[in-house]
Structure formats: C-alpha cells, structure tokens
N, CA, C and O atoms as a GROMACS GRO file, in nm:
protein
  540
    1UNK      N    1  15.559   9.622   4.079
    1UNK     CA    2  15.462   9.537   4.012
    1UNK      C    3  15.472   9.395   4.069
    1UNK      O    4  15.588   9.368   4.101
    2UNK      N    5  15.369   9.283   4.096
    2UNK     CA    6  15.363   9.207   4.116
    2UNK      C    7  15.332   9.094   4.009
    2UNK      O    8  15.254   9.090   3.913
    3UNK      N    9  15.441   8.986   4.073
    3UNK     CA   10  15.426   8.840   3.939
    3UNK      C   11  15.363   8.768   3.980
    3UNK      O   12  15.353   8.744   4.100
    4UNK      N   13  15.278   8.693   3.856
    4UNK     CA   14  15.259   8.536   3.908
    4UNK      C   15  15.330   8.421   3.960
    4UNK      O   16  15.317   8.330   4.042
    5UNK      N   17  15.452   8.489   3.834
    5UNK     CA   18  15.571   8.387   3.767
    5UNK      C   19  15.668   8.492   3.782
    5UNK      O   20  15.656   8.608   3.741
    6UNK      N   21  15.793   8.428   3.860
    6UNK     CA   22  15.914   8.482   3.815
    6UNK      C   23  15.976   8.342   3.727
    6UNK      O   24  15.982   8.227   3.770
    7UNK      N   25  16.021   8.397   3.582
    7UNK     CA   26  16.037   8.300   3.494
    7UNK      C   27  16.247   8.238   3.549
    7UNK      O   28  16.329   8.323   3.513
    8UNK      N   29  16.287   8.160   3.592
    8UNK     CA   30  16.420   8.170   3.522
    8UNK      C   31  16.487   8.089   3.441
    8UNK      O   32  16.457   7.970   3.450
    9UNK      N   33  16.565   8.119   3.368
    9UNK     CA   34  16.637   8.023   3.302
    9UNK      C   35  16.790   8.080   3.195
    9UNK      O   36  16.763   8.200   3.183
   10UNK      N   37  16.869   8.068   3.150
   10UNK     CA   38  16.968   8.055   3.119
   10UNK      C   39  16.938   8.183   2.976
   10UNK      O   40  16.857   8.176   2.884
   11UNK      N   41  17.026   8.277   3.003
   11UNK     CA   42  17.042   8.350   2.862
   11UNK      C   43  17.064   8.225   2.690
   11UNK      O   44  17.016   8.237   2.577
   12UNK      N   45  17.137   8.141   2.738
   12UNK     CA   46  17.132   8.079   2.618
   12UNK      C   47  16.992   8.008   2.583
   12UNK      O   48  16.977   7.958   2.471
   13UNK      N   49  16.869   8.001   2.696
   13UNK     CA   50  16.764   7.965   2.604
   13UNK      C   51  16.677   8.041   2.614
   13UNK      O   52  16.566   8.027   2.665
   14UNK      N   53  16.730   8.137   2.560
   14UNK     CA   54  16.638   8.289   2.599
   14UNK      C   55  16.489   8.232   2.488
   14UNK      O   56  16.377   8.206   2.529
   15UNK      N   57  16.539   8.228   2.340
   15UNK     CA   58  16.420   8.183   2.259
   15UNK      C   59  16.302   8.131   2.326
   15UNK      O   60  16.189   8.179   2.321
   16UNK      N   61  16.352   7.990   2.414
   16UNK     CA   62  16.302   7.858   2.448
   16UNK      C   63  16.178   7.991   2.557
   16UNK      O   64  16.062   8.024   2.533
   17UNK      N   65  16.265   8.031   2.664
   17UNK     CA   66  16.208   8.132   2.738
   17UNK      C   67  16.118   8.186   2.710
   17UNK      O   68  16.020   8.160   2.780
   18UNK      N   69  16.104   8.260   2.627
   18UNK     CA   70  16.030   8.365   2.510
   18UNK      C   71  15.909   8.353   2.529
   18UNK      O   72  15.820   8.406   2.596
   19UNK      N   73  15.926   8.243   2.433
   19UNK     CA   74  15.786   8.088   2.402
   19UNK      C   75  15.716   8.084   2.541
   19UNK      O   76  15.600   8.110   2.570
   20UNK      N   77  15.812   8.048   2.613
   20UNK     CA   78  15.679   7.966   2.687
   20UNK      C   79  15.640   8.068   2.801
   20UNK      O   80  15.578   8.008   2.888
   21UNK      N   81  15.656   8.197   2.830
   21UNK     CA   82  15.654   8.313   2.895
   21UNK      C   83  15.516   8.382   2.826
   21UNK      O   84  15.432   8.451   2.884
   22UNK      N   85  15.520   8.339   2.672
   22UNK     CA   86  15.423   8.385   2.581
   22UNK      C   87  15.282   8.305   2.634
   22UNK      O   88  15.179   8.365   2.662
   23UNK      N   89  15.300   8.154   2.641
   23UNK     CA   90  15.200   8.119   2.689
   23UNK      C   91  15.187   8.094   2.797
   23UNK      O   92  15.106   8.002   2.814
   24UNK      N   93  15.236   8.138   2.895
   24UNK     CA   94  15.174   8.197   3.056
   24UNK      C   95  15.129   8.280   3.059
   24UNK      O   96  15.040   8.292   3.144
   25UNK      N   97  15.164   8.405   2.958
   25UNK     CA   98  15.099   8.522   2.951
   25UNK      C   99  14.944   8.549   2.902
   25UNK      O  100  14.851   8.616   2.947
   26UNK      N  101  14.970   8.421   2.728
   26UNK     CA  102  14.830   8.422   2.686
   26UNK      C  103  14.692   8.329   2.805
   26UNK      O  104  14.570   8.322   2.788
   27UNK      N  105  14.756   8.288   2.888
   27UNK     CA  106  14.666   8.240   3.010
   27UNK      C  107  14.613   8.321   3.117
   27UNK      O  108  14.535   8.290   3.207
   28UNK      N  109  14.677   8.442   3.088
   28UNK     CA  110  14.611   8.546   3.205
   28UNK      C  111  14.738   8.561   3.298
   28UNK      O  112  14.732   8.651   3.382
   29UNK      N  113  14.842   8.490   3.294
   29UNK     CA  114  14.908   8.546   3.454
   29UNK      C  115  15.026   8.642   3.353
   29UNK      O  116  15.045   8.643   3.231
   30UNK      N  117  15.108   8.736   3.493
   30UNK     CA  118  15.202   8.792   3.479
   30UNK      C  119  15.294   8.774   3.471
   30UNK      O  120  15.297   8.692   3.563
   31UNK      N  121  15.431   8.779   3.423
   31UNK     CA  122  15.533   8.698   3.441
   31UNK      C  123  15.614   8.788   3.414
   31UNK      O  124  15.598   8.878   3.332
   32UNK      N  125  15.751   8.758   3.518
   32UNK     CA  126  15.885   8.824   3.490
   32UNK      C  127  15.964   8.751   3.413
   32UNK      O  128  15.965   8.630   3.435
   33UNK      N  129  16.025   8.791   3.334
   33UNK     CA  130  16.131   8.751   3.277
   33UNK      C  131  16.229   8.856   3.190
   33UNK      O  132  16.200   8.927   3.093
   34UNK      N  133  16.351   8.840   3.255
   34UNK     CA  134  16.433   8.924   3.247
   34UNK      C  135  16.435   9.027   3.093
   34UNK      O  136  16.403   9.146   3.089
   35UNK      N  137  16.482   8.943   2.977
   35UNK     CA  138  16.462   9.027   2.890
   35UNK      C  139  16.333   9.121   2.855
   35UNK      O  140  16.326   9.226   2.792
   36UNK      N  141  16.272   9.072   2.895
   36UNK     CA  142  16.140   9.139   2.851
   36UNK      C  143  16.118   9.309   2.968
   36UNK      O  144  16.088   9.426   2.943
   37UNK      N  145  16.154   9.234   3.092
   37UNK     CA  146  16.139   9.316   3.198
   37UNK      C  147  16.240   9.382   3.246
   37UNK      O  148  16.216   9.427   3.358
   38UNK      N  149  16.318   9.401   3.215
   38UNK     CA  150  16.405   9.503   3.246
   38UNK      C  151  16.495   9.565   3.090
   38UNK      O  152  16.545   9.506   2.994
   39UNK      N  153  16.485   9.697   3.124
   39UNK     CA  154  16.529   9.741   2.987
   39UNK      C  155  16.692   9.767   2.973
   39UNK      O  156  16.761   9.766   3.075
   40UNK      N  157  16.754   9.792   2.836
   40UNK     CA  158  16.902   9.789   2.840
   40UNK      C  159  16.947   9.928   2.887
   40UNK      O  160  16.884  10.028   2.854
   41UNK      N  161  17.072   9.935   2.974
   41UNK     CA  162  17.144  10.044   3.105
   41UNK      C  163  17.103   9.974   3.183
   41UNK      O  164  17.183   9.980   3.276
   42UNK      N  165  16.974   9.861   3.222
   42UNK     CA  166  16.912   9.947   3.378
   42UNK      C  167  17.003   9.826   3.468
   42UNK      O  168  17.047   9.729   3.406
   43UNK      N  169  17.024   9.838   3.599
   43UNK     CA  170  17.127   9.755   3.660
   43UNK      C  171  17.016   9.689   3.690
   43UNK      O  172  16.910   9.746   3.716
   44UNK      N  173  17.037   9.500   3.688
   44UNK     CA  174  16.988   9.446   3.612
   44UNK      C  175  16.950   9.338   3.781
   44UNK      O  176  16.852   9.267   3.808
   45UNK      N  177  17.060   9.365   3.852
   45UNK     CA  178  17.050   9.246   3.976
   45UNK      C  179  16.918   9.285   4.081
   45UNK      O  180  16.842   9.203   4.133
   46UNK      N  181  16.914   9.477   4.102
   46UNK     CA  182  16.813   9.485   4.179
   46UNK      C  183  16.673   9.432   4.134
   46UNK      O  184  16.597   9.378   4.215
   47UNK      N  185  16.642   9.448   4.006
   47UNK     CA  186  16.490   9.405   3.949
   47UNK      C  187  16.501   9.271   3.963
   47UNK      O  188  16.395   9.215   3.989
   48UNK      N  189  16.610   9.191   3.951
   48UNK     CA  190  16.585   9.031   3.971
   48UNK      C  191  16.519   8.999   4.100
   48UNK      O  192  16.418   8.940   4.138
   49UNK      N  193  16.665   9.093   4.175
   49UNK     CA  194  16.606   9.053   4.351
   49UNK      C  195  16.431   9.122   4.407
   49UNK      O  196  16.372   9.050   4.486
   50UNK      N  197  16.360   9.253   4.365
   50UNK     CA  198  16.280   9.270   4.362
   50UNK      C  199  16.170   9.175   4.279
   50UNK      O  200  16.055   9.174   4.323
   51UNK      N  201  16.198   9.104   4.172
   51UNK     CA  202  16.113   9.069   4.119
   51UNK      C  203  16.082   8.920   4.176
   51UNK      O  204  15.969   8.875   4.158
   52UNK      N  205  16.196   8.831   4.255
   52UNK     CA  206  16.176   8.724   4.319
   52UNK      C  207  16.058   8.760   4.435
   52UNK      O  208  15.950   8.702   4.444
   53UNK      N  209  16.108   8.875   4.524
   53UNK     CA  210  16.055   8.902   4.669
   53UNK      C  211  15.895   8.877   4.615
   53UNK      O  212  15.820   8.816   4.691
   54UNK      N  213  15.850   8.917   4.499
   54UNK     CA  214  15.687   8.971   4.451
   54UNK      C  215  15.653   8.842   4.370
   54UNK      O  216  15.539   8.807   4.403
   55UNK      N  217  15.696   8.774   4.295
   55UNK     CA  218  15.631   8.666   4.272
   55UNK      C  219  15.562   8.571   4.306
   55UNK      O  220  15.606   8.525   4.412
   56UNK      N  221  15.468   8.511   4.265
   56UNK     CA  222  15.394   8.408   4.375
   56UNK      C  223  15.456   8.294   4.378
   56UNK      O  224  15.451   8.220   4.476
   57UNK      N  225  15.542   8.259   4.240
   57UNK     CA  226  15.588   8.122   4.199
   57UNK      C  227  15.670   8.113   4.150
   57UNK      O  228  15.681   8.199   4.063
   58UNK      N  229  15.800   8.004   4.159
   58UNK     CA  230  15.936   8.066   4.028
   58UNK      C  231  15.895   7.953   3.980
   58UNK      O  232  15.846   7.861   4.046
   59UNK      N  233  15.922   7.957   3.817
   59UNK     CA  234  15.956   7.884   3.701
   59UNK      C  235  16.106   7.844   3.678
   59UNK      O  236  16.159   7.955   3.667
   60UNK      N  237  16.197   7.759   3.665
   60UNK     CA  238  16.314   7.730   3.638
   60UNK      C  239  16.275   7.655   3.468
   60UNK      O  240  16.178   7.584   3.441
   61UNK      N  241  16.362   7.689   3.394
   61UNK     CA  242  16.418   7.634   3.287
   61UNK      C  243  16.531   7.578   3.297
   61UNK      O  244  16.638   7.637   3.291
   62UNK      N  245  16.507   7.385   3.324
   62UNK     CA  246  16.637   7.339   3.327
   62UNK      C  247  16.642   7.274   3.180
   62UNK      O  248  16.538   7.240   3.125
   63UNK      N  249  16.746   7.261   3.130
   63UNK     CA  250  16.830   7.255   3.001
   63UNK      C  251  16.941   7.197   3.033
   63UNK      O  252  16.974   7.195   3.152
   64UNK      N  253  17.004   7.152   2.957
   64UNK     CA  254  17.170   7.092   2.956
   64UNK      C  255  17.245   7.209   2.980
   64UNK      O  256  17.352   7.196   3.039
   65UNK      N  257  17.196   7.354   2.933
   65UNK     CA  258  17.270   7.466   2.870
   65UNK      C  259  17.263   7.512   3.066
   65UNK      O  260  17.371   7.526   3.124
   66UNK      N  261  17.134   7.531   3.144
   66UNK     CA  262  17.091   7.603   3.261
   66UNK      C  263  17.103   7.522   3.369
   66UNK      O  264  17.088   7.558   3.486
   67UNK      N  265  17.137   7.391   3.323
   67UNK     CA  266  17.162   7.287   3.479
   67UNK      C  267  17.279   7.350   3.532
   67UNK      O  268  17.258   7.367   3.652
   68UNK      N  269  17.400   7.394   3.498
   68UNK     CA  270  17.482   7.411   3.574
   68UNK      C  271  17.489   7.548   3.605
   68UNK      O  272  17.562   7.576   3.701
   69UNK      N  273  17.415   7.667   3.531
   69UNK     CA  274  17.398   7.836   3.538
   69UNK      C  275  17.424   7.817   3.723
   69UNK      O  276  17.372   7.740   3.804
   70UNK      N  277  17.526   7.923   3.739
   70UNK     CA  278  17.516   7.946   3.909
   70UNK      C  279  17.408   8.043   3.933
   70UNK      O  280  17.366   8.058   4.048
   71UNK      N  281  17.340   8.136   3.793
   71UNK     CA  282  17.226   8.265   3.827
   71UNK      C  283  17.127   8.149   3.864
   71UNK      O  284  17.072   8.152   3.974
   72UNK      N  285  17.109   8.073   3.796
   72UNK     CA  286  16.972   7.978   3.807
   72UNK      C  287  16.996   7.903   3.957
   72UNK      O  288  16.897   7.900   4.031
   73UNK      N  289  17.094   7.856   3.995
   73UNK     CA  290  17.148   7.746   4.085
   73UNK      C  291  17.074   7.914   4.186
   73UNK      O  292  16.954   7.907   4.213
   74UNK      N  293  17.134   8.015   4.221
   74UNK     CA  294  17.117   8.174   4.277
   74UNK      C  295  16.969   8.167   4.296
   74UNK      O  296  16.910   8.150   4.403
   75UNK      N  297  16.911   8.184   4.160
   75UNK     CA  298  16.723   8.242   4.197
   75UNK      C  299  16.645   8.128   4.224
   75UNK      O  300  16.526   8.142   4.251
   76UNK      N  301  16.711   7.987   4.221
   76UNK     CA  302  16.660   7.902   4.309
   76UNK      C  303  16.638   7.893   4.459
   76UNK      O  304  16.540   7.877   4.531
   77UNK      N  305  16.775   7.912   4.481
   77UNK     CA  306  16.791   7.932   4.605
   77UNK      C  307  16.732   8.072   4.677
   77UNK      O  308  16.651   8.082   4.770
   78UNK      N  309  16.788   8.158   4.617
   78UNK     CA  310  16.651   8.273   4.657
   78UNK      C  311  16.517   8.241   4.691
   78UNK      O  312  16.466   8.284   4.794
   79UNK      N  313  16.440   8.149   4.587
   79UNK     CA  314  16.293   8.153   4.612
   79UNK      C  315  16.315   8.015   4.719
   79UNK      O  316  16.201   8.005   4.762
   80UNK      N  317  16.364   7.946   4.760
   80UNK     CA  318  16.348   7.858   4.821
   80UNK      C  319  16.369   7.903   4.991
   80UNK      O  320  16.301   7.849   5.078
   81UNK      N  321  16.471   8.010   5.022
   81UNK     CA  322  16.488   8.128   5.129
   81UNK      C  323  16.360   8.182   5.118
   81UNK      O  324  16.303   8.189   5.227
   82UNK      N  325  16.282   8.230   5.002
   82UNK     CA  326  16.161   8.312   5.068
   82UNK      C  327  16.047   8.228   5.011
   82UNK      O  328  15.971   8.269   4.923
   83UNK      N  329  16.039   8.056   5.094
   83UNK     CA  330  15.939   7.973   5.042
   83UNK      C  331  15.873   7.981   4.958
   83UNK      O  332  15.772   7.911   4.966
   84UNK      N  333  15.889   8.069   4.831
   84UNK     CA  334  15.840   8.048   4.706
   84UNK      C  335  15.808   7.908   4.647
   84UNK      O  336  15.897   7.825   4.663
   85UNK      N  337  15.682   7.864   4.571
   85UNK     CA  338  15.668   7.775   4.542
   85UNK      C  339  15.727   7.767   4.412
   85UNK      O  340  15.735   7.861   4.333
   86UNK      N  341  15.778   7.617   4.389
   86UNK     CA  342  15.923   7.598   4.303
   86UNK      C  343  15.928   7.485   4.216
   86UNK      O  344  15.972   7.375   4.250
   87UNK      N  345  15.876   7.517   4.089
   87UNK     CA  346  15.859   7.435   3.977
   87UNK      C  347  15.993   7.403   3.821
   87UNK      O  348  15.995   7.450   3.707
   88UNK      N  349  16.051   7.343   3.865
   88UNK     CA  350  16.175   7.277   3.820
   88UNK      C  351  16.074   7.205   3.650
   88UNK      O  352  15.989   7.116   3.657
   89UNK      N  353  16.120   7.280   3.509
   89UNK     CA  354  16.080   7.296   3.409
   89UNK      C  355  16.173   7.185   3.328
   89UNK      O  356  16.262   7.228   3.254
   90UNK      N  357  16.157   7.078   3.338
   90UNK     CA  358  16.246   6.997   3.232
   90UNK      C  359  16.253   6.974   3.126
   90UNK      O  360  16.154   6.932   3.066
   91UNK      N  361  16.339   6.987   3.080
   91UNK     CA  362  16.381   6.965   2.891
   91UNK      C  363  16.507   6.919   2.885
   91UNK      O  364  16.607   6.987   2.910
   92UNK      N  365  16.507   6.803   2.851
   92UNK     CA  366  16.618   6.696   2.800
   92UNK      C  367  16.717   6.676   2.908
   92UNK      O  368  16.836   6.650   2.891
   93UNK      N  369  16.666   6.690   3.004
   93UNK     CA  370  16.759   6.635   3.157
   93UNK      C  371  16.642   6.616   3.230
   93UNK      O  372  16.536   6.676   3.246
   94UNK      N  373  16.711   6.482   3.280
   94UNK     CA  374  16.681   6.427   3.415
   94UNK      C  375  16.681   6.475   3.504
   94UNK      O  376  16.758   6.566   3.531
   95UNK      N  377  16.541   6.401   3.631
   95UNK     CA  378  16.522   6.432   3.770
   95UNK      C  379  16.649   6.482   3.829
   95UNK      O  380  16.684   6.586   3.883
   96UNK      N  381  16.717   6.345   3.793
   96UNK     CA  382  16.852   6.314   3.889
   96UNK      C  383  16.953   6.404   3.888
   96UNK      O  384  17.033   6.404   3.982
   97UNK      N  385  16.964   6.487   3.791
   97UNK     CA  386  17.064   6.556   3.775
   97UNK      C  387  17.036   6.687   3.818
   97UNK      O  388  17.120   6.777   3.820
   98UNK      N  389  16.894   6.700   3.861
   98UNK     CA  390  16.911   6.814   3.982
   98UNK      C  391  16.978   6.864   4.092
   98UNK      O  392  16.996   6.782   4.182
   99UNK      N  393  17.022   6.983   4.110
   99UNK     CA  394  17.082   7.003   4.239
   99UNK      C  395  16.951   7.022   4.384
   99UNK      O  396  16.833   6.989   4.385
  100UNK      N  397  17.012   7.069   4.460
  100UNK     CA  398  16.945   7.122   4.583
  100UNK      C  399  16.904   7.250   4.553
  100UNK      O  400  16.968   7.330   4.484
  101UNK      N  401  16.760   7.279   4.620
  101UNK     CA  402  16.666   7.222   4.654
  101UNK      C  403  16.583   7.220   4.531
  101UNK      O  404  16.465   7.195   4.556
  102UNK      N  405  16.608   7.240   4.414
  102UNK     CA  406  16.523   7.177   4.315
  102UNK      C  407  16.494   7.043   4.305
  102UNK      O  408  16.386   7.002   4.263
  103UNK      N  409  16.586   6.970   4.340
  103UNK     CA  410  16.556   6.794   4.331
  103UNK      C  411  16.466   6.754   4.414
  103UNK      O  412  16.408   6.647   4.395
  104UNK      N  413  16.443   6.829   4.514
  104UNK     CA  414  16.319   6.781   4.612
  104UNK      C  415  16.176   6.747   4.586
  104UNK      O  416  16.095   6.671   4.640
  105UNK      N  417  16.169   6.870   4.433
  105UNK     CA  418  16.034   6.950   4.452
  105UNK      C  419  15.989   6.834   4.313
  105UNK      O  420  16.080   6.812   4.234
  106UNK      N  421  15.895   6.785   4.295
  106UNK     CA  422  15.816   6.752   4.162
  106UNK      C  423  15.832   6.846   4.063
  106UNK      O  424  15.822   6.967   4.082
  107UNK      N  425  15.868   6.765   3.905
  107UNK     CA  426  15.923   6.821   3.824
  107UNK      C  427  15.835   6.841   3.690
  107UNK      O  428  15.835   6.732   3.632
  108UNK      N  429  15.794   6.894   3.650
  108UNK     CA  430  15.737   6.886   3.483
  108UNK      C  431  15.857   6.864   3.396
  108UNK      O  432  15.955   6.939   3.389
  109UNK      N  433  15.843   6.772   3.344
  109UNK     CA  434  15.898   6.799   3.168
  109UNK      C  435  15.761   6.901   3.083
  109UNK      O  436  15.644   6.935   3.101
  110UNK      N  437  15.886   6.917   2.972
  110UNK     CA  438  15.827   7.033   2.881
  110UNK      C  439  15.872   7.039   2.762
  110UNK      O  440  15.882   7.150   2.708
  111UNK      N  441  15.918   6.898   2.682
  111UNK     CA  442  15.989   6.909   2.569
  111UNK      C  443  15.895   6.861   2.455
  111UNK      O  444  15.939   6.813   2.350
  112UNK      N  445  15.715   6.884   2.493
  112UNK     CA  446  15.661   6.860   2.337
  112UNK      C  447  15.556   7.007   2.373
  112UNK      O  448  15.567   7.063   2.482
  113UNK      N  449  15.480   7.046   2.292
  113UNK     CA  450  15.414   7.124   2.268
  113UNK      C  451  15.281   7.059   2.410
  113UNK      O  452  15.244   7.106   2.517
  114UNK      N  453  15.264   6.998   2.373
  114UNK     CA  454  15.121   6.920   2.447
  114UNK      C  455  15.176   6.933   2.659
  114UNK      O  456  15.109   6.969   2.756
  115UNK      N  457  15.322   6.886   2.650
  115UNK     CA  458  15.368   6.907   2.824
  115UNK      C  459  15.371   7.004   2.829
  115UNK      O  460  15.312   7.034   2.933
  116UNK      N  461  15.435   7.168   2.738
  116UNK     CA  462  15.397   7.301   2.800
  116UNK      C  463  15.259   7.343   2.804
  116UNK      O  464  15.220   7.405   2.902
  117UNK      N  465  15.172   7.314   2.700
  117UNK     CA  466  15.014   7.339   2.775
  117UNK      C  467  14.954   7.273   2.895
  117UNK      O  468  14.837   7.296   2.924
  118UNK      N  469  15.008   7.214   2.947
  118UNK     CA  470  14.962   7.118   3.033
  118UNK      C  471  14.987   7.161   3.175
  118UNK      O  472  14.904   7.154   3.266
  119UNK      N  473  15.145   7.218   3.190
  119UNK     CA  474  15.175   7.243   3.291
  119UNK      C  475  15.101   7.396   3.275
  119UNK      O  476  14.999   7.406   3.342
  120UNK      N  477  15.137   7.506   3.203
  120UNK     CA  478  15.074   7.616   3.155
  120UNK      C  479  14.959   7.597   3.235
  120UNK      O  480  14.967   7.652   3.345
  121UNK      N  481  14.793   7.500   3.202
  121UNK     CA  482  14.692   7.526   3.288
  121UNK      C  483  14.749   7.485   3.403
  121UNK      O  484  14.742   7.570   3.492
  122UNK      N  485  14.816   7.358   3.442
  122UNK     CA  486  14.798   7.322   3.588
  122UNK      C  487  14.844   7.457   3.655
  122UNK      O  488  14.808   7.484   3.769
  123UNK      N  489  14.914   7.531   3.590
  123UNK     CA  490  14.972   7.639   3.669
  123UNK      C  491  14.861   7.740   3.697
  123UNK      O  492  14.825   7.784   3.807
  124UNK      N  493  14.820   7.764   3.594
  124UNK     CA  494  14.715   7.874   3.566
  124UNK      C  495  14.592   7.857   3.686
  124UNK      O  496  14.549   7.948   3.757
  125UNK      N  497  14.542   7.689   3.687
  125UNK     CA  498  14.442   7.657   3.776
  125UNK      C  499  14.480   7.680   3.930
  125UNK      O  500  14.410   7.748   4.006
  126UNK      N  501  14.593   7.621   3.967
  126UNK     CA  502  14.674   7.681   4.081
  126UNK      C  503  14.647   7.769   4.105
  126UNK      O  504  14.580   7.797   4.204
  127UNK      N  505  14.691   7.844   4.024
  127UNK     CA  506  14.684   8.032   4.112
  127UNK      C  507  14.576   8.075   4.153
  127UNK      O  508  14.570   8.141   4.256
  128UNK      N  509  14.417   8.031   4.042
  128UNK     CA  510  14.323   8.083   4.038
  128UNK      C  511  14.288   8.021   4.147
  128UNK      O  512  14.213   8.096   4.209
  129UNK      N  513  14.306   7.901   4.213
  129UNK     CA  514  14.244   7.860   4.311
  129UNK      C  515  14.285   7.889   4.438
  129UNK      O  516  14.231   7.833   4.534
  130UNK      N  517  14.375   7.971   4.454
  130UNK     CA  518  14.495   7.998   4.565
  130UNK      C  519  14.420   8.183   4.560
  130UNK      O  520  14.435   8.234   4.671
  131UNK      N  521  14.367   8.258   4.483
  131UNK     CA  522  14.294   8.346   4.461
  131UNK      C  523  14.185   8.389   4.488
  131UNK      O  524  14.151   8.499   4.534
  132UNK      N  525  14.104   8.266   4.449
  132UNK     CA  526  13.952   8.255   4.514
  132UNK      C  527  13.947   8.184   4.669
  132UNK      O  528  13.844   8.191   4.736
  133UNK      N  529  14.068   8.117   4.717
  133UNK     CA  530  14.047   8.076   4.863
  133UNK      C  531  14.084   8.193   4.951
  133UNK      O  532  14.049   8.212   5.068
  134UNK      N  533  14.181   8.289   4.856
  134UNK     CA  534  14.222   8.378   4.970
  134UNK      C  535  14.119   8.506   4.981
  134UNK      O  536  14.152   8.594   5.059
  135UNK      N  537  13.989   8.523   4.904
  135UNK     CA  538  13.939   8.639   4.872
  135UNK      C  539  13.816   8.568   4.985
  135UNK      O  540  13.714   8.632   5.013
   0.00000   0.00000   0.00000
C-alpha cells in the first residue's frame, strides 16, 4: 500500500499521534502510522522500513518526550537517505534543539488546534498539487 504520510513520532505520544493522523486522514490523504498499521505479533521493523520506502512525505512528532527517541532520530534519517520530503512537527520545543537533518528543513509548530489545521491543508494542498503536475 502506498502513503501520503508516513506519520512518526514517539510511543509516548501515541494519543497526540492519534489526533492528528485523524485529521490527515479526514483531509483525504493516507497515512501510516504504526499503531494503527500494523497489527499485534506482526514483526513490526519490516512494515516501518516498507512503509518509509512508499510514502510521499514523513511527518515527525517532535515533543520533549520524541526529541531524543533514537526510532525517530532512525526514520528521520531513513527518509532523508531516500529524499523524502521532511516536515519536523513542533510542540513545545524549539527549532534549535533539533538534530540533523531535521534542523535544516522548515518547521511547523502544532501546539493549538488552529497550527494543526493549518499545516493539515498546507499539506493536503501540496500533495494535490504535486498530483495534478505529475498527471
């Protein structure tokens, strides 16, 4: 299956995740994200690594809790190896306290209701326009 969004971010803000996976979804695109997409037994690393290769775009959830995650620090660096375009999701941390190569890239915050709809369309418009240029 192919993503819009490979979502990542930190088991501890799985909730936070949830949410805003919900409204990428209610916008029309697809999105991976682990709990949802892979079920319990199934070995859990190949669907990550398959689900990066197929995405058009990663999502990072950085948090106080996911700034230092080495999985997140991992599927960064993954999508940045397979030039995935790379949108660094802020909530209650700073630019600065990004690592490589997330610190490079322009960052959304996302800590009121009004910045996740916002980025949500810019994202949404993105794709659609990256869709209709390629058809």
């Amino acid at each position: 299956m192919d993503y819009d969004i490979f979502f990542s971010y930190s088991h501890l803000d799985r909730g936070v995740a949830t949410e805003f996976v919900a409204k990428l979804e209610a916008a029309g695109l697809r999105c991976f994200l682990a709990d949802k997409d892979i079920a319990a037994g199934d070995l859990w690393e190949p669907r990550v690594r398959d689900a990066l290769k197929v995405a058009r775009r990663v999502l990072l959830l950085i948090t106080p809790r996911s700034k230092d995650s080495l999985w997140v620090a991992a599927e960064a660096g993954a999508a940045w190896a397979l030039e995935k375009k790379l949108v660094a999701c802020l909530m209650f941390v700073e630019a600065d306290q990004l690592i490589e190569p997330i610190g490079r890239r322009q960052a959304r915050r996302v800590e009121t209701q009004e910045e996740t709809e916002s980025l949500v369309s810019e994202i949404t418009e993105s794709l659609k326009r990256k869709t209709v240029d390629a058809t």
